[in-house]
Short mmCIF file of the C-alpha atoms (twelve columns), coordinates in Angstrom:
data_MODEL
# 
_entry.id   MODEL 
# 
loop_
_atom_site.group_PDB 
_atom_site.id 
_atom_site.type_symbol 
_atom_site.label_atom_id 
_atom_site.label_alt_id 
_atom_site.label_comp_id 
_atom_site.label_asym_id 
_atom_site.label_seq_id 
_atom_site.Cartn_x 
_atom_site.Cartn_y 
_atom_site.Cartn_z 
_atom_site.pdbx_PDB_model_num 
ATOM 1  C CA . UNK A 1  0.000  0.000  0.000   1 
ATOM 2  C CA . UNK A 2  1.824  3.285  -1.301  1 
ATOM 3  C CA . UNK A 3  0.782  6.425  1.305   1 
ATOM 4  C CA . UNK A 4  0.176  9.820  0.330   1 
ATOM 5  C CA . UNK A 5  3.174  11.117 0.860   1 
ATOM 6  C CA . UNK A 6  4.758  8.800  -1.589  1 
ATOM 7  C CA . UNK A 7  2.320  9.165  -4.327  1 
ATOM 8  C CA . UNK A 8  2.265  13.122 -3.589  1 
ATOM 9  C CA . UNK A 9  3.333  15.337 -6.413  1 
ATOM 10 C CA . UNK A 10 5.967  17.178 -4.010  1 
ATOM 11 C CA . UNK A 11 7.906  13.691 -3.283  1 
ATOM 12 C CA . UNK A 12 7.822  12.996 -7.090  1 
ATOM 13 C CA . UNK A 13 9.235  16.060 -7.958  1 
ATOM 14 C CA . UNK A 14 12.085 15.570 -4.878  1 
ATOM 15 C CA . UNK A 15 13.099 11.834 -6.491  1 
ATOM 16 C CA . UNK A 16 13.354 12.825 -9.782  1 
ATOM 17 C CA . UNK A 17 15.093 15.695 -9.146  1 
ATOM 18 C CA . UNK A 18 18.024 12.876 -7.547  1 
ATOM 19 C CA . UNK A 19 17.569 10.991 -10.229 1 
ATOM 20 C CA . UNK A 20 17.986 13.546 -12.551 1 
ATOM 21 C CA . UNK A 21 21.728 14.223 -10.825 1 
ATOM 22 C CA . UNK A 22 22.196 10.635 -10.856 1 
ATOM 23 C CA . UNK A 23 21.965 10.518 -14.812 1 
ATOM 24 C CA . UNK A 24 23.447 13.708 -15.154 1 
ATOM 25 C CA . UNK A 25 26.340 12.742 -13.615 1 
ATOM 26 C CA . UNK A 26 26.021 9.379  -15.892 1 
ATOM 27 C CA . UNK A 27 26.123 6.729  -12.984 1 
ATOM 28 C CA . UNK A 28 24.198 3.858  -12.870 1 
ATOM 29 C CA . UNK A 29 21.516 2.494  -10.286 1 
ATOM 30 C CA . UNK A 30 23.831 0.266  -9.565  1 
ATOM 31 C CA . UNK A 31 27.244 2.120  -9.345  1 
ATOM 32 C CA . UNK A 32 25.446 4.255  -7.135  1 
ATOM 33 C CA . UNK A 33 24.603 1.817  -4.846  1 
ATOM 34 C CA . UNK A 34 27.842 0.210  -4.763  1 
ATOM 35 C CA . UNK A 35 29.635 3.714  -3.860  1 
ATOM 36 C CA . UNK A 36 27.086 3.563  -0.987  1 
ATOM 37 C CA . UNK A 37 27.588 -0.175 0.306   1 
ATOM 38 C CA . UNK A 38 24.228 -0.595 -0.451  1 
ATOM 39 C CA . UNK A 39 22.174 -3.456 -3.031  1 
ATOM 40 C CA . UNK A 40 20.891 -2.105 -6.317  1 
ATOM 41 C CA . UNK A 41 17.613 -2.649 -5.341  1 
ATOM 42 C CA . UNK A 42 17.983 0.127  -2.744  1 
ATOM 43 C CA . UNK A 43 18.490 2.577  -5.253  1 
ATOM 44 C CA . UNK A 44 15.904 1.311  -7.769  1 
ATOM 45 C CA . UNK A 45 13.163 1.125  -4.571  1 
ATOM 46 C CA . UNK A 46 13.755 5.024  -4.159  1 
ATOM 47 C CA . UNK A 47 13.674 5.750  -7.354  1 
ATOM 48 C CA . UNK A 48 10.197 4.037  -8.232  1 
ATOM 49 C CA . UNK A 49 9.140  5.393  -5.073  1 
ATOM 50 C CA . UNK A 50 8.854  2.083  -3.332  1 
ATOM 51 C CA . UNK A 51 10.665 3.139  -0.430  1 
ATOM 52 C CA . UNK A 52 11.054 6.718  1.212   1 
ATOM 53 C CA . UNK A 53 13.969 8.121  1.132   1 
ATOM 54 C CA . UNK A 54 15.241 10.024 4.418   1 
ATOM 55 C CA . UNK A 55 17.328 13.516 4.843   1 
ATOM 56 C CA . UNK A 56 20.847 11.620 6.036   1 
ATOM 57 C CA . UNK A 57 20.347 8.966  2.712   1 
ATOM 58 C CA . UNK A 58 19.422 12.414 0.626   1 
ATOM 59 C CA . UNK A 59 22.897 13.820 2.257   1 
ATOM 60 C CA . UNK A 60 24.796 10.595 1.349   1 
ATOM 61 C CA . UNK A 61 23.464 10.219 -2.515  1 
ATOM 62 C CA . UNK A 62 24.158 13.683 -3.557  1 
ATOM 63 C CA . UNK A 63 28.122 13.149 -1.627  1 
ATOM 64 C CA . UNK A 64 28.242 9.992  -3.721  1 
ATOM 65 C CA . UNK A 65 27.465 11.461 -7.106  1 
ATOM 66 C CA . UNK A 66 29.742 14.323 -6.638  1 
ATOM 67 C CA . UNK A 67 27.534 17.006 -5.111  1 
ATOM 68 C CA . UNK A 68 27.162 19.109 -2.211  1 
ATOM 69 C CA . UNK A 69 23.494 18.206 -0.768  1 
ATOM 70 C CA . UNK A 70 23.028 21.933 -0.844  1 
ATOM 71 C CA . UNK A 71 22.922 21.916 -4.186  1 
ATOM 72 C CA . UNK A 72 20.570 19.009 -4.673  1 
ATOM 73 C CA . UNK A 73 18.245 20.655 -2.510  1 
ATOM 74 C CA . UNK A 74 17.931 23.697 -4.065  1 
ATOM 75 C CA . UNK A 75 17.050 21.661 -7.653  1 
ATOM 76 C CA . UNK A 76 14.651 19.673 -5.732  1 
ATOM 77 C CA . UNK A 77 13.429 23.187 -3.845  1 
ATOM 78 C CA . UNK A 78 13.251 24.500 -7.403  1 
ATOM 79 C CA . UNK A 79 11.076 21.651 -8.320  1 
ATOM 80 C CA . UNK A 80 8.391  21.871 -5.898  1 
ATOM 81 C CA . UNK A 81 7.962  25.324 -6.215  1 
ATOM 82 C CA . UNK A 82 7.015  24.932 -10.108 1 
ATOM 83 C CA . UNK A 83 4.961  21.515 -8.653  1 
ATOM 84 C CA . UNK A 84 3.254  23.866 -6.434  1 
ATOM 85 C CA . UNK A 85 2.538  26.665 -8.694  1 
ATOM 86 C CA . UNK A 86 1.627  24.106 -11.337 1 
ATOM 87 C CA . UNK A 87 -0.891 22.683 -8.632  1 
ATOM 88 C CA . UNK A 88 -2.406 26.085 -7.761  1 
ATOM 89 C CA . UNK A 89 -3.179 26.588 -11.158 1 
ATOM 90 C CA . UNK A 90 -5.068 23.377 -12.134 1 
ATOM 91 C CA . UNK A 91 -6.582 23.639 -9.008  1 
ATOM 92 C CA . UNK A 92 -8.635 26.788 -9.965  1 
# 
């Protein structure tokens, strides 16, 4: 059973905002996961938002593929704010 927050257009927005960096920096599901110690399937489970991802794994992916998490969080602060404007407008 997938919860609201999962299914939410916010948390969308957040994942494929990381999984945007993730391509962008061309790495794989599963070299990511191995530069975290972690199975493929942990990466794969975030990414069709199977599993919730928390802040400290947020912190650790964007370290892994080269980033400072600030900077990931302002593409996926970037991305809600168009979700939510987006949202405000079909909501009329």
């Amino acid at each position: 059973m997938q919860r609201g927050w999962v299914v939410s257009p916010e948390y969308r927005a957040a994942i494929e905002a990381i999984k945007n960096a993730r391509l962008a920096a061309d790495v794989s599901q599963r070299e990511l996961a191995r530069r975290l110690g972690k199975p493929p399937s942990f990466i794969n489970k975030i990414e069709l938002l199977e599993r919730r991802l928390d802040i400290l794994e947020f912190i650790i992916i964007a370290q892994a593929l080269g980033l400072e998490a600030e900077t990931l969080m302002r593409e996926v602060v970037e991305r809600l704010s168009f979700t939510a404007s987006k949202s405000k407008h079909t909501h009329r």
